[in-house]
ZADO-1210 file (C-alpha; in nm, 4 decimals, padded with zeros to 6 digits):
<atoms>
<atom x="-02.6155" y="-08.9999" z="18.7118" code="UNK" pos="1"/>
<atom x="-02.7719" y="-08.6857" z="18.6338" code="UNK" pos="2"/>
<atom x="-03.1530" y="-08.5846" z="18.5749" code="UNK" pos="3"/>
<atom x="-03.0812" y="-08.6011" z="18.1637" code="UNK" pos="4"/>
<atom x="-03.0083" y="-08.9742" z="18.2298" code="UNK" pos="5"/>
<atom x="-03.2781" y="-09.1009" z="18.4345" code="UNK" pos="6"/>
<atom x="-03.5196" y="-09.3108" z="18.2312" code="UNK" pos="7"/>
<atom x="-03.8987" y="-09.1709" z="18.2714" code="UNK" pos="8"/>
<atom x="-04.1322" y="-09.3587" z="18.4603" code="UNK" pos="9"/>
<atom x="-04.3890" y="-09.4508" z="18.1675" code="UNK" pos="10"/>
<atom x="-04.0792" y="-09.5932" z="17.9442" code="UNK" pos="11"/>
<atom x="-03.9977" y="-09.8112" z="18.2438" code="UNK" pos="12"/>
<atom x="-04.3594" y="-09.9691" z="18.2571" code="UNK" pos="13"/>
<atom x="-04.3817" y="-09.9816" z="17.8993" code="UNK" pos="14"/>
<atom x="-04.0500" y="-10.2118" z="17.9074" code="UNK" pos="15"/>
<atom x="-04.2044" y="-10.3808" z="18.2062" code="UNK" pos="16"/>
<atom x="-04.5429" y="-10.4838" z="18.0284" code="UNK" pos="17"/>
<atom x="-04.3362" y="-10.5686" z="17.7243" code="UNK" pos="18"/>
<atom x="-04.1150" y="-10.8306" z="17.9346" code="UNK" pos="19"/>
<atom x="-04.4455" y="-10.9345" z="18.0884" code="UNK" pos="20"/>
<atom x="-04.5880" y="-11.0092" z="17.7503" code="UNK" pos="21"/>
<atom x="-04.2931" y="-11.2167" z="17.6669" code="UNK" pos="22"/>
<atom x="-04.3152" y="-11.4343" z="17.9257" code="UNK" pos="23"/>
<atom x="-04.6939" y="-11.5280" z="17.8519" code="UNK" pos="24"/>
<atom x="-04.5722" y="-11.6022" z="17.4660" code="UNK" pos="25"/>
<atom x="-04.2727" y="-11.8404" z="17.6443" code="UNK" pos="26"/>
<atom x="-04.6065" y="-12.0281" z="17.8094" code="UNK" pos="27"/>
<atom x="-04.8272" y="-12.0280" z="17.5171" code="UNK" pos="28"/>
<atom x="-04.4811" y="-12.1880" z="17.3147" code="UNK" pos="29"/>
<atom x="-04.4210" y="-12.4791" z="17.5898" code="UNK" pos="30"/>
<atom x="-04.8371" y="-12.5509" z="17.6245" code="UNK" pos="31"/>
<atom x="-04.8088" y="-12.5802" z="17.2093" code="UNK" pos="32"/>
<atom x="-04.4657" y="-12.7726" z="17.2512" code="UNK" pos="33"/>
<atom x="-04.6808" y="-13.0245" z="17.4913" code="UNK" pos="34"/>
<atom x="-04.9677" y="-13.0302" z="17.2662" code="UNK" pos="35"/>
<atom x="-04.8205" y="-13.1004" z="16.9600" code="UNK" pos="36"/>
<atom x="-04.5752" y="-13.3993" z="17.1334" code="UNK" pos="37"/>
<atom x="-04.8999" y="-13.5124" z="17.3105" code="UNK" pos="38"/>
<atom x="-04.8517" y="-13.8528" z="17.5168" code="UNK" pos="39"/>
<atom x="-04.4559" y="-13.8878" z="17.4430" code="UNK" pos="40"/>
<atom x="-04.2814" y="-13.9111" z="17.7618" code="UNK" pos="41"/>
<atom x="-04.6064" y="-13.9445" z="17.9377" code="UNK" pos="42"/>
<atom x="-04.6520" y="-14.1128" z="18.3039" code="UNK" pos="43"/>
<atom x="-04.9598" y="-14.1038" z="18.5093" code="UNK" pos="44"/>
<atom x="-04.9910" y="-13.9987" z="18.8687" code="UNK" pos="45"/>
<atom x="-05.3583" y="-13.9840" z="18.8569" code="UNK" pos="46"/>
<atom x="-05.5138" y="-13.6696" z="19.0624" code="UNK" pos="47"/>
<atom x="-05.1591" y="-13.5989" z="19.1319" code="UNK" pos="48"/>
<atom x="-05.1098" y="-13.4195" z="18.7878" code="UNK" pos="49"/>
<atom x="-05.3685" y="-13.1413" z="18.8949" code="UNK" pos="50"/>
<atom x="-05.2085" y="-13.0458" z="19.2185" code="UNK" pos="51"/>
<atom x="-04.8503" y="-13.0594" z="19.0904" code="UNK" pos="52"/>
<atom x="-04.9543" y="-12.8792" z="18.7630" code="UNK" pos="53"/>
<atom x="-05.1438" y="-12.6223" z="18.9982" code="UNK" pos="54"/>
<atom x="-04.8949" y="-12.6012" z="19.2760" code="UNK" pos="55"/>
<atom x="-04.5407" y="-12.5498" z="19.0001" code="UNK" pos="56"/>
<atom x="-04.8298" y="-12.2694" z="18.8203" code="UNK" pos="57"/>
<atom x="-04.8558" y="-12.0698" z="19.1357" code="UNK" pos="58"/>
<atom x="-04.4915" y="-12.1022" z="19.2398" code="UNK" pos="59"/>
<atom x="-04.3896" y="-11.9649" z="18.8755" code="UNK" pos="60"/>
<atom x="-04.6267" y="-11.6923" z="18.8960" code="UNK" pos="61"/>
<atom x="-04.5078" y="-11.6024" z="19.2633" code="UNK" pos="62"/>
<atom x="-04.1325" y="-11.5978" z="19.1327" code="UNK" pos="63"/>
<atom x="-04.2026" y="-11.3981" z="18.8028" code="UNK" pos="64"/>
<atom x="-04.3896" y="-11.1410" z="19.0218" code="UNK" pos="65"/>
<atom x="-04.1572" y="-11.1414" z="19.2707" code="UNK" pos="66"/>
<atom x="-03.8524" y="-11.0806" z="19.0426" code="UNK" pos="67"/>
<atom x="-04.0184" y="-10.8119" z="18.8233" code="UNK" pos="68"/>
<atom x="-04.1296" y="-10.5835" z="19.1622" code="UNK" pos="69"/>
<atom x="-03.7710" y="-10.6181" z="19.3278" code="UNK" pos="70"/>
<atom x="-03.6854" y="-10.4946" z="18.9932" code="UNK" pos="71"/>
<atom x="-03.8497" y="-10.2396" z="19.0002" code="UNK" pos="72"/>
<atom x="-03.8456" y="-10.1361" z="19.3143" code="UNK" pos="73"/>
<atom x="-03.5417" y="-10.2194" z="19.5102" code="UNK" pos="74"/>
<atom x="-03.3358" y="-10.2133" z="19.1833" code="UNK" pos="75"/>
<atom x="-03.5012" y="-09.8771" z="19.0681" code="UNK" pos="76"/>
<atom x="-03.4567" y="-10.0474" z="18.7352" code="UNK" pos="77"/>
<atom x="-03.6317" y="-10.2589" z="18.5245" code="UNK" pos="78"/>
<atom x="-03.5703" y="-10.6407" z="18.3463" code="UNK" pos="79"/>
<atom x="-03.4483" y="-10.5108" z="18.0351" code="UNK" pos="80"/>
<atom x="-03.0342" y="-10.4934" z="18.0513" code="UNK" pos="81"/>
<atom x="-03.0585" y="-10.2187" z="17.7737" code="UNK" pos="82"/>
<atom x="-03.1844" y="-09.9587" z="18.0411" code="UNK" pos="83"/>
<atom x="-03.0393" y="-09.7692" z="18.3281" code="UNK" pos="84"/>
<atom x="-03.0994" y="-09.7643" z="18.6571" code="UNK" pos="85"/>
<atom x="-03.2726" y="-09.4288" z="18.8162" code="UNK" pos="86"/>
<atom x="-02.9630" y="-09.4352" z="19.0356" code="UNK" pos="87"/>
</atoms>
């Protein structure tokens, strides 16, 4: 791949934040999906919902992170299939 083909650094983080964007929209649908259904399929677990709800938060968080910086680092790409790699 020549120097004419590499996509530019800016246009890479602008796809990034994009993509980032996206995924906040997909957790603003499923927290107005469990809203709107409100008790159906509902069990209690007490306390219990506060540290799972916390504990699958952080671990999504971690794995979006993680997935968008080996992306863009070890990858030298970014999320979106539409764009090159700088390789």
């Amino acid at each position: 791949m020549n120097e004419s083909e590499r996509t530019p650094p800016t246009f890479r983080k602008k796809v990034i934040s994009i993509f980032s964007l996206a995924l906040l929209l997909l957790v603003a649908v499923e927290v107005g999906i469990v809203w709107l259904l409100g008790s159906w399929g509902k069990f209690e677990l007490g306390w219990w919902h506060q540290v799972f709800g916390a504990l699958m938060t952080m671990g999504g968080i971690f794995l979006v992170g993680w997935s968008i910086s080996i992306q863009y680092t070890l990858g030298k790409g970014t999320p979106f299939p539409k764009l090159p790699h700088s390789d």
